[in-house]
N, CA, C and O atoms as a printed pandas DataFrame, in Angstrom:
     atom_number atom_name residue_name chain_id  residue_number  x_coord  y_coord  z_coord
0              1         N          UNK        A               1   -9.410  -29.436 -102.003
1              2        CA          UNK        A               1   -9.114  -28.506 -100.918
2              3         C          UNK        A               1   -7.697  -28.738 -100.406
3              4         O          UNK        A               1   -7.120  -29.824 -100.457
4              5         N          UNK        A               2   -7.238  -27.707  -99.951
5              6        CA          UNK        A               2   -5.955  -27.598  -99.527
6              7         C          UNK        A               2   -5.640  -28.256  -98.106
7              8         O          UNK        A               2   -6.360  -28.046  -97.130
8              9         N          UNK        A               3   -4.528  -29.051  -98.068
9             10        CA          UNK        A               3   -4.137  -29.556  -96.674
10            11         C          UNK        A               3   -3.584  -28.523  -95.578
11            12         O          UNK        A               3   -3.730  -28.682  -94.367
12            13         N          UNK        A               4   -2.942  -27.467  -96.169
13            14        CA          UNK        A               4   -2.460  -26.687  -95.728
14            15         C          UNK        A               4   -3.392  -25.111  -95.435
15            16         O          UNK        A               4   -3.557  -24.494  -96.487
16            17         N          UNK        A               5   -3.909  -24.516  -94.355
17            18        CA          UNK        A               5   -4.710  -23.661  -94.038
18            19         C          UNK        A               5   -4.053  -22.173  -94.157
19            20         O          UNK        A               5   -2.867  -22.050  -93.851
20            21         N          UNK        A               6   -4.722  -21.155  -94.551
21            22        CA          UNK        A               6   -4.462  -20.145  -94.926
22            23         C          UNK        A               6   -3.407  -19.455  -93.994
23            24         O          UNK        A               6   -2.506  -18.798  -94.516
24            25         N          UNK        A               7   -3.487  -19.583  -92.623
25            26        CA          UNK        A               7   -2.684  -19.173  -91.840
26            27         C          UNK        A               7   -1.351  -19.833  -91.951
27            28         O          UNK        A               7   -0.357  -19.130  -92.129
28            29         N          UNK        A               8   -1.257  -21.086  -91.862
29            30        CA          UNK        A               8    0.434  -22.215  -92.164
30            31         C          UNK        A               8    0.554  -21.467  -93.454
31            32         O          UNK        A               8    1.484  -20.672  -93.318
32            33         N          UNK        A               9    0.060  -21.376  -94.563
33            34        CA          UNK        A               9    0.900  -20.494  -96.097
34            35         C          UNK        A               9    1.239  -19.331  -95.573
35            36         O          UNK        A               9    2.342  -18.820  -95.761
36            37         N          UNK        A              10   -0.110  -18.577  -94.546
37            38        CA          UNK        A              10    0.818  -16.951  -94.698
38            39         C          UNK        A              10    2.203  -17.455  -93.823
39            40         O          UNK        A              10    3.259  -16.956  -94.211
40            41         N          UNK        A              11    2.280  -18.462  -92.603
41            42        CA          UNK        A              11    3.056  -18.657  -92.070
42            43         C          UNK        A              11    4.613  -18.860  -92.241
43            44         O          UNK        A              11    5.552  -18.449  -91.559
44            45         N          UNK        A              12    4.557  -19.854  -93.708
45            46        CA          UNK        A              12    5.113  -19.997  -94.353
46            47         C          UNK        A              12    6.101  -18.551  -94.979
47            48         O          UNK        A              12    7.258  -18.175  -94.793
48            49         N          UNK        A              13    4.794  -17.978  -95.883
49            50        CA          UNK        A              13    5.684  -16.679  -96.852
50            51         C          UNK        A              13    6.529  -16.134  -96.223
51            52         O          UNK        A              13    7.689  -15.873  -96.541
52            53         N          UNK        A              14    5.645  -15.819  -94.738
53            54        CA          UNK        A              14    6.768  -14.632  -93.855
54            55         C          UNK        A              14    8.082  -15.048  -93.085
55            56         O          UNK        A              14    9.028  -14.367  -92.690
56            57         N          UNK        A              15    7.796  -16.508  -93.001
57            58        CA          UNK        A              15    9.022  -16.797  -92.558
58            59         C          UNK        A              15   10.150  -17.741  -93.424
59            60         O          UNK        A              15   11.225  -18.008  -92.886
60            61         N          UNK        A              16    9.888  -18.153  -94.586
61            62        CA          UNK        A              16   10.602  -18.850  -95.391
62            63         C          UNK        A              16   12.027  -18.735  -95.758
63            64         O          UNK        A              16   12.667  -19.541  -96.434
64            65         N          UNK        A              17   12.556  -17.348  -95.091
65            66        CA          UNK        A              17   13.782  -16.624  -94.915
66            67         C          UNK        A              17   14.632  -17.769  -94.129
67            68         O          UNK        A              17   15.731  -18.161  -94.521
68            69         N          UNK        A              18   13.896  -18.304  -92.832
69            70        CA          UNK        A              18   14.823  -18.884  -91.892
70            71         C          UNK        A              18   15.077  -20.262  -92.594
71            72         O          UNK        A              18   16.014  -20.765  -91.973
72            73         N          UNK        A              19   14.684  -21.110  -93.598
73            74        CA          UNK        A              19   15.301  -22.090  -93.668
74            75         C          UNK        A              19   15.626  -22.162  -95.269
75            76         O          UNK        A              19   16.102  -23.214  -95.695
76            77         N          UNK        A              20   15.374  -21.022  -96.218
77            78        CA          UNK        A              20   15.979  -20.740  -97.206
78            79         C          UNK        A              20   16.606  -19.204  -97.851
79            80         O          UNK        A              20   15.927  -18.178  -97.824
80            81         N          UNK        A              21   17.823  -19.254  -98.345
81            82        CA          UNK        A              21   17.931  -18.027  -98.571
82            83         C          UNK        A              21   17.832  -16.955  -99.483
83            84         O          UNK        A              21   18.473  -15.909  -99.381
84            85         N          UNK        A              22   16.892  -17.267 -100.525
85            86        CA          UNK        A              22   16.115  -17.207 -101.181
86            87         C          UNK        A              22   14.698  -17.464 -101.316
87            88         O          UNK        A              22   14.287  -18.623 -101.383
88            89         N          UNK        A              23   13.796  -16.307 -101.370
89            90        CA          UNK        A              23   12.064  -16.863 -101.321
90            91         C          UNK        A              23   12.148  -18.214 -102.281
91            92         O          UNK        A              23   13.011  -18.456 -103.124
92            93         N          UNK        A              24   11.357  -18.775 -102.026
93            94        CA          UNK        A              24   10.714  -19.562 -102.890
94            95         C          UNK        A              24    9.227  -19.775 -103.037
95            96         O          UNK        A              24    8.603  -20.753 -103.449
96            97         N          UNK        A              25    8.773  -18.450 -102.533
97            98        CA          UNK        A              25    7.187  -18.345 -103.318
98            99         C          UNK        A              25    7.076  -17.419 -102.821
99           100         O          UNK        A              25    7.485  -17.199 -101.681
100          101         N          UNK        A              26    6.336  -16.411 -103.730
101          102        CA          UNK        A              26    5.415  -14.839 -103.854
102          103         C          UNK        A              26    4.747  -15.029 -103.060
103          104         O          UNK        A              26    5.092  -14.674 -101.933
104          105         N          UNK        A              27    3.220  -15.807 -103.292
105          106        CA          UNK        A              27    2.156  -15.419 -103.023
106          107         C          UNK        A              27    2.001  -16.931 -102.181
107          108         O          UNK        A              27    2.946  -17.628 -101.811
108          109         N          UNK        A              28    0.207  -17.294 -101.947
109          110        CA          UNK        A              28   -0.284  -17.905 -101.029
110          111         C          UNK        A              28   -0.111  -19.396 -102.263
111          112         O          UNK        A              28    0.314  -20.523 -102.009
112          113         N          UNK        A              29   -0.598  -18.861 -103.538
113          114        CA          UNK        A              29   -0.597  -20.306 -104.672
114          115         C          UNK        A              29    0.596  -20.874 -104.853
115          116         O          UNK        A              29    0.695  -22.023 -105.283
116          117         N          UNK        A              30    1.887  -19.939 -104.465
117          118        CA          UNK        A              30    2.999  -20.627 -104.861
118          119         C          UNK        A              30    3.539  -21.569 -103.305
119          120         O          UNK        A              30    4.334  -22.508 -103.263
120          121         N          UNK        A              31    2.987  -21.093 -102.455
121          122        CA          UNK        A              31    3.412  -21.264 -101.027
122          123         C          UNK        A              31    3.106  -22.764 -101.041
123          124         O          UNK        A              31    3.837  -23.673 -100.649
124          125         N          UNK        A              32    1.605  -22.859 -101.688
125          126        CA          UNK        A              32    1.172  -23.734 -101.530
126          127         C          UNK        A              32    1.857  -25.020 -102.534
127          128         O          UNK        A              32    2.192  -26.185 -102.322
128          129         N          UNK        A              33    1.855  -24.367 -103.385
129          130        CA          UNK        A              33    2.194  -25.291 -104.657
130          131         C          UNK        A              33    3.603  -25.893 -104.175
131          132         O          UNK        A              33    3.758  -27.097 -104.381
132          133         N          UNK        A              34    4.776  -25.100 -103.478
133          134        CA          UNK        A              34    6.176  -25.507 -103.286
134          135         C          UNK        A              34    5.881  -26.391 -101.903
135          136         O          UNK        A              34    6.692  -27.295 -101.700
136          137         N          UNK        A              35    4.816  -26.228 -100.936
137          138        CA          UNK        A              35    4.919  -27.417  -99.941
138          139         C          UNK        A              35    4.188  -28.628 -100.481
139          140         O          UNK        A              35    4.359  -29.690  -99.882
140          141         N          UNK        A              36    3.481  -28.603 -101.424
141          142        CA          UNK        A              36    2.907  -29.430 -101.903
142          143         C          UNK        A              36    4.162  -30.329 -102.512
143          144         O          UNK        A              36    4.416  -31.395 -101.952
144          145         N          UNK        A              37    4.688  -30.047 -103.276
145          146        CA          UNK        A              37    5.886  -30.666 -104.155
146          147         C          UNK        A              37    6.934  -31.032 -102.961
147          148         O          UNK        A              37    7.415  -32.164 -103.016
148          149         N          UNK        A              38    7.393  -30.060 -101.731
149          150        CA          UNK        A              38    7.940  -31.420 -100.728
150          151         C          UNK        A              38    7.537  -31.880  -99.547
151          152         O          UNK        A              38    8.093  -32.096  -98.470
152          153         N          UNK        A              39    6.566  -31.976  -99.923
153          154        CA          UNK        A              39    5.787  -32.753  -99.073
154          155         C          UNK        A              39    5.895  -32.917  -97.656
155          156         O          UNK        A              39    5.945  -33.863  -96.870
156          157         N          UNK        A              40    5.922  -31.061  -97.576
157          158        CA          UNK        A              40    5.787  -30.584  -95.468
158          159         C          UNK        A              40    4.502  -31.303  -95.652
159          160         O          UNK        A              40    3.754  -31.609  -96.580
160          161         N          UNK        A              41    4.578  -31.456  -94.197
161          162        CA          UNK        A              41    3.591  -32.059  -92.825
162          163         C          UNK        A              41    3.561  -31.086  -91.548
163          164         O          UNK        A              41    4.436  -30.593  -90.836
164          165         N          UNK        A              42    2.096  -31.031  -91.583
165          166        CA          UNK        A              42    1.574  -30.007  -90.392
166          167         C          UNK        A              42    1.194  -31.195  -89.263
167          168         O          UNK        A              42    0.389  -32.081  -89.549
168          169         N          UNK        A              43    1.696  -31.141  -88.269
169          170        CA          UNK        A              43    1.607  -31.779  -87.298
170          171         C          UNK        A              43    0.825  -30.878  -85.867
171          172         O          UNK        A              43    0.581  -29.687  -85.670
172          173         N          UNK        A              44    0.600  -32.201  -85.023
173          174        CA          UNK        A              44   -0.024  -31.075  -83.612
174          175         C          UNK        A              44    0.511  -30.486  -82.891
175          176         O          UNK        A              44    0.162  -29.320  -82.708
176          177         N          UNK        A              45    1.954  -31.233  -81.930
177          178        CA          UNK        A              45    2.322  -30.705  -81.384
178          179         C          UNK        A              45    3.910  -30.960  -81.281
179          180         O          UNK        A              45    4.188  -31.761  -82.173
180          181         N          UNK        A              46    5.067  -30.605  -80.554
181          182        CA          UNK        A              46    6.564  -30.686  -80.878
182          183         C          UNK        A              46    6.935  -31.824  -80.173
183          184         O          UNK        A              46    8.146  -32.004  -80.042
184          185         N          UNK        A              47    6.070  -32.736  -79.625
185          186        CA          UNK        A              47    6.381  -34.216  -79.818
186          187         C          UNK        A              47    5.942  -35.137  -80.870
187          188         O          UNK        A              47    6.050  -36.363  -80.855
188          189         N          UNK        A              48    5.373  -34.308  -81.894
189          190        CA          UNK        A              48    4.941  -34.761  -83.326
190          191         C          UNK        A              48    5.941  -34.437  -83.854
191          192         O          UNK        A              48    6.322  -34.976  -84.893
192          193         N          UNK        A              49    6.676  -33.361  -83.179
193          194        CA          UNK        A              49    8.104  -32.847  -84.450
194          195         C          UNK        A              49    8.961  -33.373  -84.250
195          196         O          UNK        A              49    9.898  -33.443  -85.044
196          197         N          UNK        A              50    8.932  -33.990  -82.983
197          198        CA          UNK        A              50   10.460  -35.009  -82.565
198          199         C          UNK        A              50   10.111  -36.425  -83.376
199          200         O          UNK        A              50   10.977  -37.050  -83.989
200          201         N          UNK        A              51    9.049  -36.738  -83.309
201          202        CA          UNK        A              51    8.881  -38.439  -83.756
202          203         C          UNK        A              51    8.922  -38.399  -84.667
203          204         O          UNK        A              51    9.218  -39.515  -85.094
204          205         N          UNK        A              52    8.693  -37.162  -86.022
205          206        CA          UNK        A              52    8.540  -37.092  -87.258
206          207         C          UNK        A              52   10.693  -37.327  -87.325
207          208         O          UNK        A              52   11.274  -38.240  -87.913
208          209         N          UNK        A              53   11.229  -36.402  -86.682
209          210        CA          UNK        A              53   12.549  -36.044  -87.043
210          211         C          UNK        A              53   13.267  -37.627  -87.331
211          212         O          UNK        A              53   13.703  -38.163  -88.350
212          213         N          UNK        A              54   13.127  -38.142  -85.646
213          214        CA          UNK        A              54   13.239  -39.756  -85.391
214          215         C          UNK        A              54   12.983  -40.577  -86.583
215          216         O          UNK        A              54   13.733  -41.482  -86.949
216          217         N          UNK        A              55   11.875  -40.221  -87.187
217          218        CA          UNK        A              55   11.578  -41.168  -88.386
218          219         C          UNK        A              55   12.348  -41.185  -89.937
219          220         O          UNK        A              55   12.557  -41.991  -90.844
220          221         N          UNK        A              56   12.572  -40.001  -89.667
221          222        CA          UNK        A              56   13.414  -39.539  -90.940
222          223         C          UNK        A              56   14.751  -39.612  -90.943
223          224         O          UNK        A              56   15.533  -39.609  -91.894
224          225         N          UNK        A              57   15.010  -39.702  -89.349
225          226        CA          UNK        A              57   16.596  -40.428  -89.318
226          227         C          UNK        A              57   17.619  -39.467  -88.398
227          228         O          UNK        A              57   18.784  -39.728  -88.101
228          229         N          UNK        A              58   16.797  -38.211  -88.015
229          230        CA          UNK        A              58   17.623  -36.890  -87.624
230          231         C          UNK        A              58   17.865  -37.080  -86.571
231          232         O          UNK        A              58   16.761  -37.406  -86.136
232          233         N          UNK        A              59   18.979  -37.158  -85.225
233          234        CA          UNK        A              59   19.247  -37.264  -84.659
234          235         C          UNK        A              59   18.488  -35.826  -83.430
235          236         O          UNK        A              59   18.738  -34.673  -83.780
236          237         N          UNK        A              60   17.918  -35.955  -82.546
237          238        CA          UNK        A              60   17.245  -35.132  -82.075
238          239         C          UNK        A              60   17.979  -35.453  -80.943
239          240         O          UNK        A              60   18.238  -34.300  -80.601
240          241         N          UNK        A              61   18.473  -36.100  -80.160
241          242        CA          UNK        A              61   18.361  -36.372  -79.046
242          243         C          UNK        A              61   19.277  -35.020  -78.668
243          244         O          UNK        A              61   19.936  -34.298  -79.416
244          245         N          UNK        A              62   19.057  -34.951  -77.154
245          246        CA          UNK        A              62   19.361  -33.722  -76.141
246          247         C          UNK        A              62   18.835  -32.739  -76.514
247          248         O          UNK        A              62   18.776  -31.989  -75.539
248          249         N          UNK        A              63   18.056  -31.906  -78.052
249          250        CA          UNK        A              63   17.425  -31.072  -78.191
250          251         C          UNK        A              63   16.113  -30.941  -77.291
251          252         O          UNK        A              63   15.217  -31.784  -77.272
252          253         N          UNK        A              64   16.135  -29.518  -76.397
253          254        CA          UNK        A              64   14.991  -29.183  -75.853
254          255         C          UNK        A              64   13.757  -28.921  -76.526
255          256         O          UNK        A              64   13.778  -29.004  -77.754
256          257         N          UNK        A              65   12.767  -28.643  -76.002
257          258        CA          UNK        A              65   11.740  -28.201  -77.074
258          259         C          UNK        A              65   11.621  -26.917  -77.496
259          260         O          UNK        A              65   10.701  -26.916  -78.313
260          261         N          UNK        A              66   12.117  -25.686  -77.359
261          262        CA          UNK        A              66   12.825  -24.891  -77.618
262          263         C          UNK        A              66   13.794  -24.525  -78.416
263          264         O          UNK        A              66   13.852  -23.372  -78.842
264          265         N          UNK        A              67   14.859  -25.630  -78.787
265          266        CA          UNK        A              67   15.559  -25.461  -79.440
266          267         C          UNK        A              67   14.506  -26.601  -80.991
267          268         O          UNK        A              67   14.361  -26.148  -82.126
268          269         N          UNK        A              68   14.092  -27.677  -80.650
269          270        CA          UNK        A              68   13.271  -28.294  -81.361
270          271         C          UNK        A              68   12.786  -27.231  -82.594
271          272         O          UNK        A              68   13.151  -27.103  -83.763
272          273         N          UNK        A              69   11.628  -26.425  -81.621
273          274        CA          UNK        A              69   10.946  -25.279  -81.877
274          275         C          UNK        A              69   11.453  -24.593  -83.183
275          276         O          UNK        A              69   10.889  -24.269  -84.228
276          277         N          UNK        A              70   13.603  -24.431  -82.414
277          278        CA          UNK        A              70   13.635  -23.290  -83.506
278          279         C          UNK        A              70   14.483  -23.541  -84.854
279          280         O          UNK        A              70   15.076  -22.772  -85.611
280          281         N          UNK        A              71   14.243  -25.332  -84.835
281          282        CA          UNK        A              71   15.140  -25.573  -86.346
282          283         C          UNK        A              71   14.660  -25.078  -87.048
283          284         O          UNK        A              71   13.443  -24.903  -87.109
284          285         N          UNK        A              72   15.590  -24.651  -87.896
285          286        CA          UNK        A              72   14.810  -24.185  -89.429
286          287         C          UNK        A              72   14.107  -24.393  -89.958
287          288         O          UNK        A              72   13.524  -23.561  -90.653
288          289         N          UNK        A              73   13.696  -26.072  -89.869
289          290        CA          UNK        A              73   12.597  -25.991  -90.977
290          291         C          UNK        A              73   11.436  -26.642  -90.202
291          292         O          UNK        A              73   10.880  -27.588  -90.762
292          293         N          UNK        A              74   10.907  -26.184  -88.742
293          294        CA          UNK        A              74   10.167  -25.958  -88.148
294          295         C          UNK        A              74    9.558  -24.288  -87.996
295          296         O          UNK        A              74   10.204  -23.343  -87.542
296          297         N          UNK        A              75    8.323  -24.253  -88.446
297          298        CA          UNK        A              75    7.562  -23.379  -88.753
298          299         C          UNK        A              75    6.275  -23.088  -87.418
299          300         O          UNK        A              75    5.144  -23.485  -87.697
300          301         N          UNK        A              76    6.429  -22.597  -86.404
301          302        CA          UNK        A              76    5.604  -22.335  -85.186
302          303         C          UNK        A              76    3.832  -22.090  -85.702
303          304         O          UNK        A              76    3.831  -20.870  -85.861
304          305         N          UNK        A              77    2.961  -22.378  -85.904
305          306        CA          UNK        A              77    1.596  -21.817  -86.388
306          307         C          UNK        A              77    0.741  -21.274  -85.625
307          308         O          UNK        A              77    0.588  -21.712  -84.485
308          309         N          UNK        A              78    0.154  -20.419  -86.001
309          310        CA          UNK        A              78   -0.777  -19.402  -84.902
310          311         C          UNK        A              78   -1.530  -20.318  -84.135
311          312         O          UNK        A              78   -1.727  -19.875  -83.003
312          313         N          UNK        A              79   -2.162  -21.750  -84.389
313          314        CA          UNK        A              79   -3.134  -22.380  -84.074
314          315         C          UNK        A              79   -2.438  -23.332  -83.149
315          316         O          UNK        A              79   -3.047  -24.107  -82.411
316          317         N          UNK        A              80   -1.246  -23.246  -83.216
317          318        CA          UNK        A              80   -0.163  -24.194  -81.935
318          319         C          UNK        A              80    0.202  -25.205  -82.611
319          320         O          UNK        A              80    0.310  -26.009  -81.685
320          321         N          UNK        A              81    0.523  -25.876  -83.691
321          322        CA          UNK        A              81    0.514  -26.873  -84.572
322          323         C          UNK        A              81    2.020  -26.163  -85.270
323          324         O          UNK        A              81    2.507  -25.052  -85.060
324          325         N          UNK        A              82    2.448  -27.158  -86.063
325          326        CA          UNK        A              82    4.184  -26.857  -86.641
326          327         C          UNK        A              82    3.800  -27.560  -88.069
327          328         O          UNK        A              82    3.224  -28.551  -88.517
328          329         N          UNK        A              83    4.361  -26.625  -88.401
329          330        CA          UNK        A              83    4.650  -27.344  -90.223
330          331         C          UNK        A              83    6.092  -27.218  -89.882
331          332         O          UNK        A              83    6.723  -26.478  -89.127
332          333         N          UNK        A              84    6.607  -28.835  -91.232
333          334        CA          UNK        A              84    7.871  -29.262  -90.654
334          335         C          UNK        A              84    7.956  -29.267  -92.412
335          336         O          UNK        A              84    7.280  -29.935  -93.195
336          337         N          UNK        A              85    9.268  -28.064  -92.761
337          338        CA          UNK        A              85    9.661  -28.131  -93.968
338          339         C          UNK        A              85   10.842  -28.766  -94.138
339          340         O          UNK        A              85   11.660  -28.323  -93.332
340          341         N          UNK        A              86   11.367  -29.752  -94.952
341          342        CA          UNK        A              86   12.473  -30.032  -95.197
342          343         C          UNK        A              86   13.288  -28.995  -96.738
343          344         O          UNK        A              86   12.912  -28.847  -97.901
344          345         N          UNK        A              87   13.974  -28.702  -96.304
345          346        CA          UNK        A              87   14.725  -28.263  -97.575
346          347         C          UNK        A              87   15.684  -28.488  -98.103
347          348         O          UNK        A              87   15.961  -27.909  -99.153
């Protein structure tokens, strides 16, 4: 079963514009298949997206949560949860 829920892929397709400029997947199998290979993380909430950033080395500090919100490869999910794509 998939880690990623039908809503984060459609989430994904429709917005994949903002942090690449080029699709990189058609459908829901490829959506899936390309976060699978880099290994986004769906987290709970945008102090999950700051500690994730922190960990990876990204300098967050003075970003609001708002602006947090609207990096690129932060993905907003219907269910209130963020998939965090790196690209």
């Amino acid at each position: 079963m998939s880690e990623y829920s039908e809503a984060c892929l459609e989430t994904f397709l429709r917005d994949q514009g903002k942090l690449f400029d080029e699709p990189v997947a058609e459908n829901l199998e490829e959506a899936e298949a390309f976060l699978e290979d880099c290994m986004a993380v769906v987290v709970d909430s945008l102090k999950e997206v700051r500690e994730y950033f922190e960990e990876e080395g990204v300098d967050v500090d003075g970003l609001g949560p708002d602006e947090l919100e609207e990096a690129s490869e932060v993905f907003p999910l219907p269910d209130g949860k963020y998939l965090i794509v790196e690209g």
